[in-house]
Backbone atoms as SQL, in Angstrom:
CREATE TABLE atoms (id INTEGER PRIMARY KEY, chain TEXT, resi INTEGER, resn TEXT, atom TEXT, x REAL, y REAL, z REAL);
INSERT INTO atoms VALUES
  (1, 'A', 1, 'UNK', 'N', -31.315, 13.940, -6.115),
  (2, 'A', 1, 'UNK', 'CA', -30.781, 12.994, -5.158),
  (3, 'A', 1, 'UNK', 'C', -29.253, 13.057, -5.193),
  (4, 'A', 2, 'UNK', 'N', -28.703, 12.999, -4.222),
  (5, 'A', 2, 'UNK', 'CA', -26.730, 12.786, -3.977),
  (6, 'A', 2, 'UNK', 'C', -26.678, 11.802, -3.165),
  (7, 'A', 3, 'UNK', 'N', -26.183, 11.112, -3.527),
  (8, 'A', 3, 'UNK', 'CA', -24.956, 10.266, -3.076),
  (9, 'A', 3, 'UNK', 'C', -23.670, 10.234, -2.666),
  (10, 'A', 4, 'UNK', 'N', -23.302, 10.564, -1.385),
  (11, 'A', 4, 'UNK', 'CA', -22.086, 10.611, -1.019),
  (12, 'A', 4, 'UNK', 'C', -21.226, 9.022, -0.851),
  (13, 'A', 5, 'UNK', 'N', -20.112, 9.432, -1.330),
  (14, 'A', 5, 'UNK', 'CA', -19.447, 8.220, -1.233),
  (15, 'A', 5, 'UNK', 'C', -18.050, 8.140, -0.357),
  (16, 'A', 6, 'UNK', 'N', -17.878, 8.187, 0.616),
  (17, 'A', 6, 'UNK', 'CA', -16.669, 8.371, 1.625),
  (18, 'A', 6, 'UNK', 'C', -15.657, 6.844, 2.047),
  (19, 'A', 7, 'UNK', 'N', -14.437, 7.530, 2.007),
  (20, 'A', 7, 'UNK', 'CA', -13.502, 6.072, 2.251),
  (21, 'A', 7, 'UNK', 'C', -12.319, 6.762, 2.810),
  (22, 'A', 8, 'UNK', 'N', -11.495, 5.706, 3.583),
  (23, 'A', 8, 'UNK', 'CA', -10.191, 6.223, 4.262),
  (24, 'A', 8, 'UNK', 'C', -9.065, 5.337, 3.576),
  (25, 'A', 9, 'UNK', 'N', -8.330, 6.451, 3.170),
  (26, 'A', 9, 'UNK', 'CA', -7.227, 5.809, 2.864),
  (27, 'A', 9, 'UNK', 'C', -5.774, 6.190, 3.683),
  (28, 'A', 10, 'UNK', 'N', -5.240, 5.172, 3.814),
  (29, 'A', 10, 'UNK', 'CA', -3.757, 4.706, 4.791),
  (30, 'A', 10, 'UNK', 'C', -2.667, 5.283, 4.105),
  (31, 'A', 11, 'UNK', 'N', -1.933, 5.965, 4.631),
  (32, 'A', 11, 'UNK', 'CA', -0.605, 6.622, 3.874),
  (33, 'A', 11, 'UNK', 'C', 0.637, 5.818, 4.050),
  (34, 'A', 12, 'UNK', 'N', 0.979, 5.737, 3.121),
  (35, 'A', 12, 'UNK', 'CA', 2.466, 5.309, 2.706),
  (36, 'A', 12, 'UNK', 'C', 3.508, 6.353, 2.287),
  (37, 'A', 13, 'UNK', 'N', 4.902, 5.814, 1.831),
  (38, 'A', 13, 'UNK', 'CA', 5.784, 6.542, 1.324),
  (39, 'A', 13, 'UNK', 'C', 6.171, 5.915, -0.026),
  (40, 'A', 14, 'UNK', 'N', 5.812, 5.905, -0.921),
  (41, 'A', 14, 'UNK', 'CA', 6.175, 6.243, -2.499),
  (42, 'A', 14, 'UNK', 'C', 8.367, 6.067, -2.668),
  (43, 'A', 15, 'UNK', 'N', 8.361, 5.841, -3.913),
  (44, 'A', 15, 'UNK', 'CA', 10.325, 5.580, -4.332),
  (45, 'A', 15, 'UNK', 'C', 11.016, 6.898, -4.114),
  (46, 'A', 16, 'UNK', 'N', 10.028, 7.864, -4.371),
  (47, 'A', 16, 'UNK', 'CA', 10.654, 9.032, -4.330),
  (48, 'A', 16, 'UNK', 'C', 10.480, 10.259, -3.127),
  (49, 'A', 17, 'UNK', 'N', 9.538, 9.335, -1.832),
  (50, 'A', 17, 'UNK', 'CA', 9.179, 9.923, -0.816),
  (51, 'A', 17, 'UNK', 'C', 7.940, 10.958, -0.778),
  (52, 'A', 18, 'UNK', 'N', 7.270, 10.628, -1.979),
  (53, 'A', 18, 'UNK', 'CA', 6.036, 11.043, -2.108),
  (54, 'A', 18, 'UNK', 'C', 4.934, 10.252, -1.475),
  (55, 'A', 19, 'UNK', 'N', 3.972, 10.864, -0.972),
  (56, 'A', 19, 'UNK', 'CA', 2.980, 10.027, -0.059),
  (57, 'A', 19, 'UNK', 'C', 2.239, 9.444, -0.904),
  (58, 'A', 20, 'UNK', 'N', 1.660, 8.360, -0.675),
  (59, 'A', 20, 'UNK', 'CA', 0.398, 7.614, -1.826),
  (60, 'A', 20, 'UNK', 'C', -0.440, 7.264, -0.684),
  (61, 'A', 21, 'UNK', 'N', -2.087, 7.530, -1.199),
  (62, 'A', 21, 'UNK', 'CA', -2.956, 6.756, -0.250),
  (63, 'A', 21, 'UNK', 'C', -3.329, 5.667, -1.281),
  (64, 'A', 22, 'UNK', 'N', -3.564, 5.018, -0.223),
  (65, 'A', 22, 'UNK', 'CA', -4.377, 3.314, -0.269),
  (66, 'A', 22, 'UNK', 'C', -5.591, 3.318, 0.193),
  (67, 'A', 23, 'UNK', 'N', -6.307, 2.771, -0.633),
  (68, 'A', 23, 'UNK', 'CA', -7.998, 2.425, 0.018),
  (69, 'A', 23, 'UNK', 'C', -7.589, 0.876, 0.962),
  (70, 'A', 24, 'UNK', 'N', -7.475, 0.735, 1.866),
  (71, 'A', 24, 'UNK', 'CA', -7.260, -0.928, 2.731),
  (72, 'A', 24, 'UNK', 'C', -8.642, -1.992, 2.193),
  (73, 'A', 25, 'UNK', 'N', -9.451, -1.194, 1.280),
  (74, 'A', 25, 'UNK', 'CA', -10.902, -2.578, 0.874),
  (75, 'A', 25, 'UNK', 'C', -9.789, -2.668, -0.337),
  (76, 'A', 26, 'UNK', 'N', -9.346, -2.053, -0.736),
  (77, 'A', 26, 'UNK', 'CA', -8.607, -2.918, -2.232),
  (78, 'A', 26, 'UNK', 'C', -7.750, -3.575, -2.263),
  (79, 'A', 27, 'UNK', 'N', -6.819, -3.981, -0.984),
  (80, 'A', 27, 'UNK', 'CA', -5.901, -4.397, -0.716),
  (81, 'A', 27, 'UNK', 'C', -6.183, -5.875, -0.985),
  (82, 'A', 28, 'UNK', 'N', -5.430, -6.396, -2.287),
  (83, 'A', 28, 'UNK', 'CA', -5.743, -8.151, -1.893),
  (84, 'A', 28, 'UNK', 'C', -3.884, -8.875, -1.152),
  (85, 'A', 29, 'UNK', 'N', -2.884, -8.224, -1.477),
  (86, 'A', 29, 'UNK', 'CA', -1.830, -8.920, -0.748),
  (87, 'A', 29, 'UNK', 'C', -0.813, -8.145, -0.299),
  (88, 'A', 30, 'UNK', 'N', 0.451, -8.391, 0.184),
  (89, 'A', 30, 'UNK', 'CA', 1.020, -7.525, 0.228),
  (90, 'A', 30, 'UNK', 'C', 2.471, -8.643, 0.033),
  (91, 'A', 31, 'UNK', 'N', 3.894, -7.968, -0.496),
  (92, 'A', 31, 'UNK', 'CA', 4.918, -9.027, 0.122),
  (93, 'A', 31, 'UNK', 'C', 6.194, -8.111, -0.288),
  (94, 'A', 32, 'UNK', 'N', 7.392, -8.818, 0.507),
  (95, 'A', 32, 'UNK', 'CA', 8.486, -8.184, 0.619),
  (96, 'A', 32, 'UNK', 'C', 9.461, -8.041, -1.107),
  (97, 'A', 33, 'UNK', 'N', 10.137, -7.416, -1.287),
  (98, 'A', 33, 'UNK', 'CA', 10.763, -6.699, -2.527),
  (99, 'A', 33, 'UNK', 'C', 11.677, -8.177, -2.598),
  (100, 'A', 34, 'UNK', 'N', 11.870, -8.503, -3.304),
  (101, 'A', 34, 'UNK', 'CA', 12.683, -9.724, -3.588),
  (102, 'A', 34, 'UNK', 'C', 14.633, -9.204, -4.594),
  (103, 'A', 35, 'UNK', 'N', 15.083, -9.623, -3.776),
  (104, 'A', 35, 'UNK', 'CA', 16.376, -9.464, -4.133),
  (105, 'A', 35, 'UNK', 'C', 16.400, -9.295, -5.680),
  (106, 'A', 36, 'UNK', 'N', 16.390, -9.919, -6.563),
  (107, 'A', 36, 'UNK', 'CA', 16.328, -10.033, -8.252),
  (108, 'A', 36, 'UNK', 'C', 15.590, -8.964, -8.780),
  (109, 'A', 37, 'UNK', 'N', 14.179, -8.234, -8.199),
  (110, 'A', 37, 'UNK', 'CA', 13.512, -7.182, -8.480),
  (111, 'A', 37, 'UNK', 'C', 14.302, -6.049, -8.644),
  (112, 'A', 38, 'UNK', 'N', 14.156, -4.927, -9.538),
  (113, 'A', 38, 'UNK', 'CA', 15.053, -3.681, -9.673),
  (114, 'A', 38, 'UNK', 'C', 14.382, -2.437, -9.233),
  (115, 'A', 39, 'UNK', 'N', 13.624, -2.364, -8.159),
  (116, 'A', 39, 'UNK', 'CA', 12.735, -1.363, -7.019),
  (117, 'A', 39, 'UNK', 'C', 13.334, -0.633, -6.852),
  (118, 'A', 40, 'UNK', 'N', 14.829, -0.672, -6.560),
  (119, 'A', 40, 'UNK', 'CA', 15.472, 0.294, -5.814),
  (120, 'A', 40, 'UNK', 'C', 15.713, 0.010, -4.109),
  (121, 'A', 41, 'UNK', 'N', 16.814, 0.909, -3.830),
  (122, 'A', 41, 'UNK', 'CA', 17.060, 0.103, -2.413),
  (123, 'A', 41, 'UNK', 'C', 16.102, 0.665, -1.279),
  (124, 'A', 42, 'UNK', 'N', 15.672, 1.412, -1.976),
  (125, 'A', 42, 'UNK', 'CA', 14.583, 1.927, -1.116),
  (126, 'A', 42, 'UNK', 'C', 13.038, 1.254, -0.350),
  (127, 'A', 43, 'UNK', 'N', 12.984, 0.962, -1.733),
  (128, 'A', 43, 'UNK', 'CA', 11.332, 0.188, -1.868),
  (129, 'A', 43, 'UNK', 'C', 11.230, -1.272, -0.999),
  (130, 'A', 44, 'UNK', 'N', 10.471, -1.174, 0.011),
  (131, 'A', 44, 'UNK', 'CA', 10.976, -2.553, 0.994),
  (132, 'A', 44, 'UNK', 'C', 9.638, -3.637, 0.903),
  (133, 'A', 45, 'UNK', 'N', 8.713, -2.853, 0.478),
  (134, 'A', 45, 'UNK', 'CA', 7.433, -3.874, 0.409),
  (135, 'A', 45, 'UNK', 'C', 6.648, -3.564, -1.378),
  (136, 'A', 46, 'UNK', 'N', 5.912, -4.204, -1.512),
  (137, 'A', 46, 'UNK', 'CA', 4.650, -3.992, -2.761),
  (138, 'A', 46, 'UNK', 'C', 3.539, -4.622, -2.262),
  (139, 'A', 47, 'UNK', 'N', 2.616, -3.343, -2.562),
  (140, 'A', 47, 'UNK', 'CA', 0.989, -3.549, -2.124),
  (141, 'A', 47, 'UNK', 'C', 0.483, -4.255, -3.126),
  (142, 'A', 48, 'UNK', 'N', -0.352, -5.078, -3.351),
  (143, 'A', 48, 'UNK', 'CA', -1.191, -6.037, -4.478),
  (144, 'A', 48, 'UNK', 'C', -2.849, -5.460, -4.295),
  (145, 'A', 49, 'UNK', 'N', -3.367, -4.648, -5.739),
  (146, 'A', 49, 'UNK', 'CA', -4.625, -4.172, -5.253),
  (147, 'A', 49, 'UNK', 'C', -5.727, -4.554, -5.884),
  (148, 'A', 50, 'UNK', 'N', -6.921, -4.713, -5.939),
  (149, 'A', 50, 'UNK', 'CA', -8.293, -5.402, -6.482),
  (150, 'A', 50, 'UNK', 'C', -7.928, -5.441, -8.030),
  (151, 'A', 51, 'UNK', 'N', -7.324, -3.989, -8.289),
  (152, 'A', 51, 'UNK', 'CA', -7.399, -4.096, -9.870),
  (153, 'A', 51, 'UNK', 'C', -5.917, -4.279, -10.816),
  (154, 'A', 52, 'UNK', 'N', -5.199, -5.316, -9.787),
  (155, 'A', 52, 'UNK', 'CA', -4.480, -6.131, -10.491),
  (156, 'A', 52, 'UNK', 'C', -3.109, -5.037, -10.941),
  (157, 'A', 53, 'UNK', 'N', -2.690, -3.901, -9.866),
  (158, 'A', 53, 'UNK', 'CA', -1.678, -3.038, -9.901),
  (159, 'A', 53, 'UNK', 'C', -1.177, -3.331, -8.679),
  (160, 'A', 54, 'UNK', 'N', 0.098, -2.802, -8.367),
  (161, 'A', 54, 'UNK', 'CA', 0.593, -3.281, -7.036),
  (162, 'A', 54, 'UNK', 'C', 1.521, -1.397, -7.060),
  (163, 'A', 55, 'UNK', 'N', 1.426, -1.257, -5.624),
  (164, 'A', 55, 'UNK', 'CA', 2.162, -0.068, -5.376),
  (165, 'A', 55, 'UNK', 'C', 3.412, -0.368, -4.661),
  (166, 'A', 56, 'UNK', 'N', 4.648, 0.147, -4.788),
  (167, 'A', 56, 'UNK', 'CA', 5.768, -0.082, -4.420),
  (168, 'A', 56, 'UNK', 'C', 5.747, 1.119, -3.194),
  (169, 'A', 57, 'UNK', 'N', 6.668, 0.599, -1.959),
  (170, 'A', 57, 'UNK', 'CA', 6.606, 1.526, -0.547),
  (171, 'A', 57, 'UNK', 'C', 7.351, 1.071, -0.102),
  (172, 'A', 58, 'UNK', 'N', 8.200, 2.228, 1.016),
  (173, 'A', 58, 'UNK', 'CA', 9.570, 2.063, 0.761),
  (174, 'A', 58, 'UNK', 'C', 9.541, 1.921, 2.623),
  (175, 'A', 59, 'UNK', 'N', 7.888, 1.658, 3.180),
  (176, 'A', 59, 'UNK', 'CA', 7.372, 0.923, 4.657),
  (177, 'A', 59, 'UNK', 'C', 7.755, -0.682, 4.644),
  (178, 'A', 60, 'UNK', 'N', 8.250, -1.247, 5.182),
  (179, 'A', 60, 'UNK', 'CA', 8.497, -2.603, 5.402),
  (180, 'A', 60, 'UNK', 'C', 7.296, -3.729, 5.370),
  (181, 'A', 61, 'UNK', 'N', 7.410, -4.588, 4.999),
  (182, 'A', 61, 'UNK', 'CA', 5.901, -5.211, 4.940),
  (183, 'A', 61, 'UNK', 'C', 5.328, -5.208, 6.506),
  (184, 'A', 62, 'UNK', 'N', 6.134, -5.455, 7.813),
  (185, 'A', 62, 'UNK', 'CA', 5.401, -5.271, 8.662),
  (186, 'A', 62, 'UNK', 'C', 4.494, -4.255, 8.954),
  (187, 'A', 63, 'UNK', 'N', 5.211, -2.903, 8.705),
  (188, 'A', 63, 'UNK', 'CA', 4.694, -1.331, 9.045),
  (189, 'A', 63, 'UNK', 'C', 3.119, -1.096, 8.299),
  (190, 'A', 64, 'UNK', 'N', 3.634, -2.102, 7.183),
  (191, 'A', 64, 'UNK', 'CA', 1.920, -1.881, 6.159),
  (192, 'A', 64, 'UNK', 'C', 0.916, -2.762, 6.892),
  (193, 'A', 65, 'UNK', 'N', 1.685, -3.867, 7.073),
  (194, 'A', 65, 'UNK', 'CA', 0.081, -4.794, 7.853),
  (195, 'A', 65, 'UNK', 'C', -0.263, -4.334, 8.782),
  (196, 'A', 66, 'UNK', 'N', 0.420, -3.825, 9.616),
  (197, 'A', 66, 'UNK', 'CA', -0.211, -3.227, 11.276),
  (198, 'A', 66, 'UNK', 'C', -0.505, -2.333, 10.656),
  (199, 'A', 67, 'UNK', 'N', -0.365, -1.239, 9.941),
  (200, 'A', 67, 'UNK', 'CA', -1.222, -0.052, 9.437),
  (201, 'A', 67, 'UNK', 'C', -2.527, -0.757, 8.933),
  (202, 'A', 68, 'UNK', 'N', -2.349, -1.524, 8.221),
  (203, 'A', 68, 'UNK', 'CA', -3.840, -2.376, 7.087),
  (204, 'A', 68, 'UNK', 'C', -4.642, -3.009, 8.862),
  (205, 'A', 69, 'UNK', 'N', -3.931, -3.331, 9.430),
  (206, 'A', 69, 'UNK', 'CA', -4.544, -4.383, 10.423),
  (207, 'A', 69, 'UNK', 'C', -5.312, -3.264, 11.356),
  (208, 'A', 70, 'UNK', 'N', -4.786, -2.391, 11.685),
  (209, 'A', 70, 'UNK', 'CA', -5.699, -0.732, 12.783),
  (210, 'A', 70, 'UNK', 'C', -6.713, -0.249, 11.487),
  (211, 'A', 71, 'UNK', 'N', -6.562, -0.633, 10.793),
  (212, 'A', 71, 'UNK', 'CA', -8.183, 0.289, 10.335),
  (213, 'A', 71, 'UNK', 'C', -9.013, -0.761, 9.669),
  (214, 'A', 72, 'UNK', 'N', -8.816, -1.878, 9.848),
  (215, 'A', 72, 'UNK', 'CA', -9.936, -2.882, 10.118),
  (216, 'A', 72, 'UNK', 'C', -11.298, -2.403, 10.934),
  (217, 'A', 73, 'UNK', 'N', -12.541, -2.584, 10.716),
  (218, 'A', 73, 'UNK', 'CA', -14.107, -2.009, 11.536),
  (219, 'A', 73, 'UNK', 'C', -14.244, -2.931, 12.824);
């Protein structure tokens, strides 16, 4: 027996302009880089994900939700 297991993940841009995918089911928040944080001037949003890691992206928090928000079913 096999089991295929298939998922789409949403591309971002990474601190160093490396691409990272995101699964959008793991996504629990998202929010903007806060002045006091040391991200870099790059990094404009952080993803918050099921397992309690957050990815730094250097997409604006808007650019991620309308990306997260189009691949909604």
């Amino acid at each position: 027996m096999h089991v295929i297991i298939a998922f789409h993940l949403i591309q971002f841009t990474g601190p160093h302009g490396q691409p990272i995918g995101i699964n959008p089911m793991e996504v629990v928040s998202i929010r903007p880089v806060r002045a006091t944080e040391n991200f870099g001037k790059d990094i404009k949003c952080l993803i918050h994900t099921t397992d309690g890691k957050f990815v730094a992206v250097v997409e604006s928090c808007d650019v991620v939700k309308a990306k997260l928000e189009e691949d909604k079913p």
